[in-house]
Each structure stands twice: as structure tokens, then as C-alpha cells.
Phi, psi and omega in degrees: 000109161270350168295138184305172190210132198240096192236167196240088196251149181223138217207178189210163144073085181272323190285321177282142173297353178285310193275358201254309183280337185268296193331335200291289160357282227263330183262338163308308203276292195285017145302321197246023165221024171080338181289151157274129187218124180238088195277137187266082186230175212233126162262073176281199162045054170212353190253003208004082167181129220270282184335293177312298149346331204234342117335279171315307169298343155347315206292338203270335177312324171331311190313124173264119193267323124020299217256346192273165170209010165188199204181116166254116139265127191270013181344305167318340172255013185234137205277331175322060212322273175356289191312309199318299168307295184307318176289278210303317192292319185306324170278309189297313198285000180275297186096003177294138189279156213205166167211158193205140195264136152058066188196126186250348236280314221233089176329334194268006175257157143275151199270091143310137186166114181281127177305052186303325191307320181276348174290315163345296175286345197267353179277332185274357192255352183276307175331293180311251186328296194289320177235037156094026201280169172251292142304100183229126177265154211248104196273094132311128205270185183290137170293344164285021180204107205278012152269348181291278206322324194314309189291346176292322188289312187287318211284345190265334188264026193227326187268349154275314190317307202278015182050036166249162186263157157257121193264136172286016171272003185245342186258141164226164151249150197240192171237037194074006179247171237254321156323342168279345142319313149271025097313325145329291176307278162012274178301284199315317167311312212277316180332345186046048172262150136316140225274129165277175180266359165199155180226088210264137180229151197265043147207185188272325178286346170289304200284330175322283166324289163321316197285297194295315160341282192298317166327276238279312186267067159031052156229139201261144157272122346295343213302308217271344201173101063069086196246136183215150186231205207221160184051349176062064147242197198268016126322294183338290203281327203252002196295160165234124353262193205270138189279124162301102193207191197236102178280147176233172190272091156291319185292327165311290176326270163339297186290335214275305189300310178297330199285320174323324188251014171277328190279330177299323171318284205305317180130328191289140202260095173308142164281082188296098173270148168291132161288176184249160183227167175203119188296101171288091169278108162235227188292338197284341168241041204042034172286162164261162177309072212280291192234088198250174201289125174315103176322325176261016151290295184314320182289311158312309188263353157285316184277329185280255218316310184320306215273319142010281189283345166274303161301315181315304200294307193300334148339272203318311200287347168278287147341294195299293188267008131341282172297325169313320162316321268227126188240328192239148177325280148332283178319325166295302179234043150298294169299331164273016133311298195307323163290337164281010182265326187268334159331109152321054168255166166263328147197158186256135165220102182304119185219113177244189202273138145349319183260330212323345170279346162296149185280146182198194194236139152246006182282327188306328171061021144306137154272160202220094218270011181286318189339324187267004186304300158276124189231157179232146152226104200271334166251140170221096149296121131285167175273003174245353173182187214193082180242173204235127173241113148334314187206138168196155164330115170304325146015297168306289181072336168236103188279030160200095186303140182247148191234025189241165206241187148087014181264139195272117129217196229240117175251131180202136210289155162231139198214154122235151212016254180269355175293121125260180187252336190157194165212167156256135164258122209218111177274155179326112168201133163289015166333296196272355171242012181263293216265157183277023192219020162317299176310316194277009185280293202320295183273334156337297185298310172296333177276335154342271178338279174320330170298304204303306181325303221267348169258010165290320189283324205279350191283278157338271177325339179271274182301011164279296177335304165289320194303323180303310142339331185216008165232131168284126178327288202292331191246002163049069137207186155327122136275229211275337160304299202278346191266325153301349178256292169295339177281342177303297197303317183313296197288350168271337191258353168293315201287328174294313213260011187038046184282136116348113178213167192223142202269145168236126179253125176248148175218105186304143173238157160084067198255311173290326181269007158290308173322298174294334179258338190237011156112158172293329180288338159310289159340303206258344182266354169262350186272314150342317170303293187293334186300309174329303172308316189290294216302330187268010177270339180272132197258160165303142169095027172250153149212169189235153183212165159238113173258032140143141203026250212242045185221157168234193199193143178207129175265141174257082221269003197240015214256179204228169237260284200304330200308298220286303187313335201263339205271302164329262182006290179295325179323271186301349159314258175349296168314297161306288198330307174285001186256325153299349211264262193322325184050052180249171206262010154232182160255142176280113175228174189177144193258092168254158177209157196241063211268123176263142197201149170278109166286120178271185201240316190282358165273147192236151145274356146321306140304306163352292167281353155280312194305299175316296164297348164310321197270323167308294233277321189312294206297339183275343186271300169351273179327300173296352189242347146262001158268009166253352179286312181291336165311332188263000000 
């Protein structure tokens, strides 16, 4: 095949060793074959909360399946039913060839799959027969995932064979993380049963917990209770004590699945064999210790993962309060720059939604299967250089297409709670199946963002507030809050630079009888007129307000000997015009008065604007005493 081979594998639970070995597998095979391999994955089930939950499975809508030439599913790790459903009908309507582990449910996958029943059956009949338990409680995995039923399914059929009943008041179920062991344990303390002899469990990450757990309440494993797990991983093997559990080939697995669908590509009907498992007896069910990990291997890669796992934090946290700094967009990723630099990756790519800056509910608890349409990308990190894509398809899915084979990535969502936000593209790098902090990468970075979206909006909402605040609605200029707040600074900085200034006080005149004769919205469409007029008569270093009904107001920071004459003039200019302009059966007229003054430190502006209205009410007293004159 010379064409690059482009495949799609989708997965939940990145931070688990089940999934970490087969991924292992799998990255192995497409490295030394040239593939492109891009897992679309989730930390779904791990927050309990179906909003958060609904978020995270975004990412798998994300796939443009269009673009694959094949599809490893990882179903099995993903607890969601829906979702679960929606990725398989989505892979069946591709017709893209596709396999799928430890799952017979769907003709149209090939079945990747390990022989878990008899190792299964052979760990409860060694419990039994070899050291006599009777009483056995039962750890489970989800029933929506059909190696869970199987082993459950072994664990009932071994426990009739040996003629014991099973009480379903002993089983519990979990969901394959590791906390449900020690939730496990729990419920069963408090149930007040009697301690059984054993607590067979169907993974390792359960049993672990479970182990540490009855420690906790003062029961020792093996002397008091008979603990078993399920994959040989290495917490398992190296635990104390080392867990009676079932190794399987998950990396065998992982390479085994590409080479299937390598053949599928290719056009070739593959012989799909089952692997084997195999049972590992040791200390947890009272075995000696058979095969253990060298210590001073062990002690070396336990102190790397500690030191590791330790650096990794002191990042994030470092990272975390970065971002909390952060008011603006640019300023955000700038710091998650700095941090993708220390990262082993070859690249990085930020890709949020189009909108993602919109106000929107987060309550509907949709998934928004649409979400990925419109994409923006502002950061695209290389070790070599550092851009930006304004717009691209989701479609697309990568806003810089890469044209070269043997590359891992990893897509993984940005959310808040059930909104998305965007997604990361993370180029081979172990990041995201090493360290356990991959998630907590995810969300630092998705709640950044999301601060950034609400203090962009809290931004916004404050100028409308001030604007509300210092301008008046009907005539959209200062009121008497906004003239007073600026004209002060004005009037401080006149007072350093010892200027002149000239305060002009207006007064509309013949206002009631606009009301009374022709309605208040008459009334308001004239003072409008006039708020017009003021506004276009005021020149730079001027400013204007309406300080409350039908009176105004101008402050002047420039005036001159000339100002109040030169300032009528444009007025009453300005004023006819615009009353030939309205052509209405009154006229828009108004009474100004004008005070010109050296501001000074011994001065208020408070005053001022007494003087200026003083001089006005003089020139309106003027006006009413030669129109009664002339009446008479």
C-alpha cells in the first residue's frame, strides 16, 4: 500500500492501564508502518455529572469519518450507552472498515478479543478448591459492556458447578474505575453482612482499591479475606501484596487490531484468532509470590513516575495560576504557549468554535451535535514556528493538515460543562496515555477559556451599566452623572494649565406648550432636536449633557474673550436650520447664558455652572418680558 493509511480510533479513560497497553500496541504497529493514527478521546464517567459528561463525548462527534480508511473502537471504555450507539451507527453508516475488542454484538466489526472467560473461571475455581472459600462477593464491572457480563457470567457459573448460591446482596456494580472498589468495600461495610472469603474482582483497578480500602477498616489480605483482580497490571504485580489476577497480551492486542485492519484496507479477509489469558497466582489470595518485577527495576521506575508526576503538577499549578491572571484572550495563550513548549510534543493545536465567545444556557443538557462546524484556530504550535488559522471547517478537523504518515494524535475536548468549547490536537506525544494529568491539563485550559468568554461578557455588561449611567437614553449625550464626572477632570486639568473656560447653560424654551398642545412624544422629539443641535455645536476640548428635563448644559476647556458670541451665533445658526429641516407648527427655541472665567484652585465648578444658570434664567426672564410687552 502506498498511500498513507489514515485511522480512527475512539476511546474514553486515557490515565487507565487497560487502555494505555493496548494504545501502546497500537502505536507501536502504526509507527513502524507508516500510519496515521488519531484517537478521538474522553474522560467521560469520571466526574459524576451527566452535564460535564456530555461535554466530554462531544469530541467523538468531531470525527470526519470521510477522511479514515479505517476505525478501531474502544467501546468498551466508553460507559455511555447513547453515545456508545451513536459512534457505532455512525461507523456502520461509513462502511469504513472498522474492528472492535472484546464485543461479538455487531457482524459488521471484526472481533479483536482475548479468552477472559477461562482465566475467569480458573481464578474462582482456584479461590474455591484450592483455598476453600465459600462465601464470595463479587466486584463488577458495567453491564452495558459485555466483558463485564462475561466475567460475571464465569464468576455464577463456577460458583453453581462448585454447588454455591449467589447472593445478588454480594455483587456490586461499578464501572471499571478504580473507585468503585473502594465504593465497593463501603457499601458492603455499612450493609452490616458478614465478612465473605473472598472478593473476586473483575479488573485490577478495582481490586487494588478494595484491598486498600478493608486495610482501612482493619482487615489484612490475605490472613482475613481473599482479594483477586482481573489484567496483570503493573500497580497489580508490584502491590503488596501482588495481586492474584489474569494476565492478558493488551499490547499483542492493540498491534494485532491494526495489523487486522491493515489487511482490511488492503482489500484481504483476515483469520481473526482469539488470544489467551493466563492466570497469575500470588500473595493476594494466599500464593507465594511467583513472578515478581525486579526491585531494582522496580524502585528505578517507581521514583521516575513519582518525580515525573511531581513535575507534571508543579506545571499544572503553575499553569492554573497563569491562567487565573489572564483578562484577555491573547493573554491566555500566550500561557498555554509557554506550557506546550515544555511538553514533549511535535505539535499542538488550539481549536475553538466560532462562537465560542457567545452568551448561550448551559442548563438544556443537549449535546450540540452541530457544535464543530464553524472553527477558529488561534494557536498552532510547532517546535518550529507558531500560527494562527482564522477559520476552517470542522470538517477539516485539523487546521493544518499534516502530509506525512507514521503520526499519533490525540483530539481531546474543551468544554464547559455540557457547552462546547473547542477541542486540542496533541502530535506524538506521550502526554496524554503517560501522565495522569492529562485531564487535569483539559480542564484548567477549558475553564481559562470559559473565564475568558464570562469576563469578556461581565466587561460588556459594566459598559452598558456605565454608559447607562452617564448618558442620557432620549437625547444619547451626557446626563447630569456623566457631565459631572468628566467635566470635573476637565475643569482640574484647566486649573494646572491655568486656561479659561466657559460653562453655557440652555434652557428649552416653550416646552409645556409643545406638550400640552401637541402630546408628550411631540415634547420629546423636540428636545431631541434641540439635544442635536447642542451636540453639533460643541467643538474639541467641549462637551455637552441634559441636566435633567428641559435644561442643558456645555462645558468649554479651550474659551477665549469671544467664546459666549461666537458659541450664539452657531447656536442660533444651527437652530433655525434645523427648525426649517422639522417643518412642525412650533418652533424649537431656547434661552442660553454663558460664564467665561480663568479657572482657578479657589474656584468650584459647581459654581460656575450657578453663574452660567444664573445668566441664562436672566436672558429667559429678558425673553418672557418683551414677549408681554409686546402683548400689550
Amino acid at each position: 500500500m502506498n498511500e498513507i493509511v489514515n485511522i480512527a480510533v475512539f476511546v474514553a479513560g486515557l490515565d487507565e492501564e487497560y487502555q494505555n497497553n493496548i494504545i501502546s500496541g497500537i502505536n507501536d504497529f502504526a509507527r513502524k508502518n507508516n500510519i496515521n493514527i488519531s484517537y478521538f478521546a474522553a474522560f467521560g464517567g469520571m466526574i459524576d455529572s451527566k452535564l460535564y459528561d456530555i461535554g466530554e463525548y462531544s469530541i467523538y462527534n468531531l470525527a470526519n469519518l470521510d477522511k479514515f480508511d479505517g476505525a478501531i473502537l474502544m467501546t468498551n471504555t466508553i460507559n455511555d450507552n447513547d453515545m456508545k450507539s451513536r459512534i457505532i451507527s455512525r461507523i456502520k453508516q461509513s462502511g469504513i472498515p472498522s474492528v472492535v475488542f472484546d464485543c461479538n454484538d455487531f457482524e459488521e466489526f471484526y472481533n479483536i478479543s482475548i479468552n477472559n472467560t477461562n482465566a475467569m473461571k480458573e481464578i474462582v475455581r482456584h479461590v474455591i478448591q484450592k483455598h476453600g472459600a465459600k462465601t464470595l462477593n463479587y466486584i463488577s464491572g458495567p453491564m452495558n459492556n459485555p466483558e463485564a457480563v462475561a466475567r460475571l457470567q464465569a464468576f455464577r457459573d463456577v460458583m453453581a458447578e462448585n454447588n454455591l448460591p449467589v447472593n445478588e446482596n454480594r455483587i456490586y456494580y461499578g464501572e471499571f474505575r478504580s473507585f468503585d472498589g473502594k465504593e465497593a468495600i463501603e457499601e458492603y461495610i455499612e450493609s452490616g453482612q458478614s465478612m465473605p472469603d473472598a472478593f473476586i474482582c473483575a479488573n485490577d483497578a478495582m481490586a487494588l482499591t478494595a484491598v486498600s480500602t478493608l486495610e482501612k477498616y482493619g482487615f489484612c489480605v490475605p490472613l482475613d479475606v481473599i482479594v483477586t483482580g482481573f489484567d496483570y497490571t503493573y500497580s497489580a504485580r508490584n502491590f503488596c501484596p501482588s495481586l492474584t489476577t489474569v494476565k492478558r497480551p493488551l499490547k499483542q492486542m492493540g498491534n494485532y487490531a491494526c495489523s487486522v485492519l491493515l489487511d482490511l484496507i488492503d482489500g484481504k479477509k483476515p483469520v481473526i484468532e482469539e488470544l489467551e489469558a493466563s492466570c497469575v497466582f500470588t500473595e493476594s489470595c494466599g500464593c507465594e509470590l511467583q513472578t515478581p518485577d525486579n526491585y531494582s527495576e522496580y524502585r528505578k521506575v517507581t521514583y521516575n513516575k513519582i518525580e515525573k508526576t511531581n513535575s507534571n503538577i508543579h506545571k499544572l499549578n503553575i499553569l492554573a495560576a497563569r491562567l487565573a491572571e489572564t483578562e484577555t484572550a491573547d493573554e491566555n495563550l500566550r500561557v498555554i504557549k509557554e506550557f506546550i513548549s515544555e511538553l514533549d510534543c511535535e505539535r499542538f493545536a488550539l481549536c475553538l468554535t466560532s462562537n465560542w465567545q457567545d452568551s448561550y444556557n448551559y442548563e438544556n443538557g443537549l449535546l450540540d451535535v452541530d457544535a464543530f462546524e464553524s472553527m477558529t484556530a488561534p494557536l498552532v504550535w510547532t517546535r518550529t514556528k507558531t500560527q494562527s488559522v482564522e477559520y476552517f471547517k470542522g470538517l477539516e478537523m485539523e487546521p493544518v493538515p499534516t502530509e506525512n504518515g507514521g503520526n499519533i494524535n490525540y483530539y481531546l475536548p474543551l468544554h464547559f460543562r455540557n457547552k462546547v468549547l473547542g477541542y486540542y490536537i496533541i502530535t506524538n506525544s506521550d502526554f496524554p496515555i503517560e501522565s495522569l494529568l492529562c485531564h487535569t491539563f483539559s480542564m484548567n485550559v477549558s475553564h481559562s477559556i470559559e473565564n475568558i468568554r464570562k469576563l469578556a461578557h461581565i466587561n460588556k455588561a459594566m459598559d452598558e451599566l456605565n454608559k447607562i449611567y452617564v448618558i442620557d437614553p432620549l437625547c444619547d449625550i451626557y446626563n447630569r452623572n456623566g457631565f459631572i464626572k468628566f467635566a470635573d477632570e476637565m475643569f482640574r486639568d484647566c486649573v494646572r494649565s491655568n486656561r479659561k473656560i466657559m460653562i453655557t447653560f440652555i434652557d428649552m424654551d416653550g416646552l409645556k406648550f409643545i406638550n400640552d398642545n401637541y402630546g408628550h412624544d411631540e415634547g420629546d422629539f423636540a428636545i431631541q432636536r434641540l439635544a442635536g443641535v447642542i451636540k453639533d455645536c460643541c467643538r474639541p476640548g467641549e462637551i455637552c449633557a441634559r441636566f435633567g428635563g428641559d435644561e442643558f448644559v456645555i462645558f468649554d476647556s479651550y474659551a477665549s474673550d469671544n467664546s459666549a458670541d461666537s458659541f450664539a451665533r452657531r447656536f442660533n445658526a444651527k437652530l433655525d436650520s434645523i427648525n426649517q429641516i422639522i417643518n412642525k407648527p412650533y418652533k424649537v427655541s431656547a434661552s442660553i447664558g454663558s460664564y467665561i472665567t480663568k479657572a482657578t484652585t479657589e474656584d468650584t465648578l459647581y459654581r460656575i455652572i450657578k453663574q452660567a444658570d444664573e445668566l441664562m434664567y436672566e436672558v429667559k426672564k429678558k425673553k418672557k418680558n418683551s414677549r408681554a410687552g409686546s402683548n400689550n
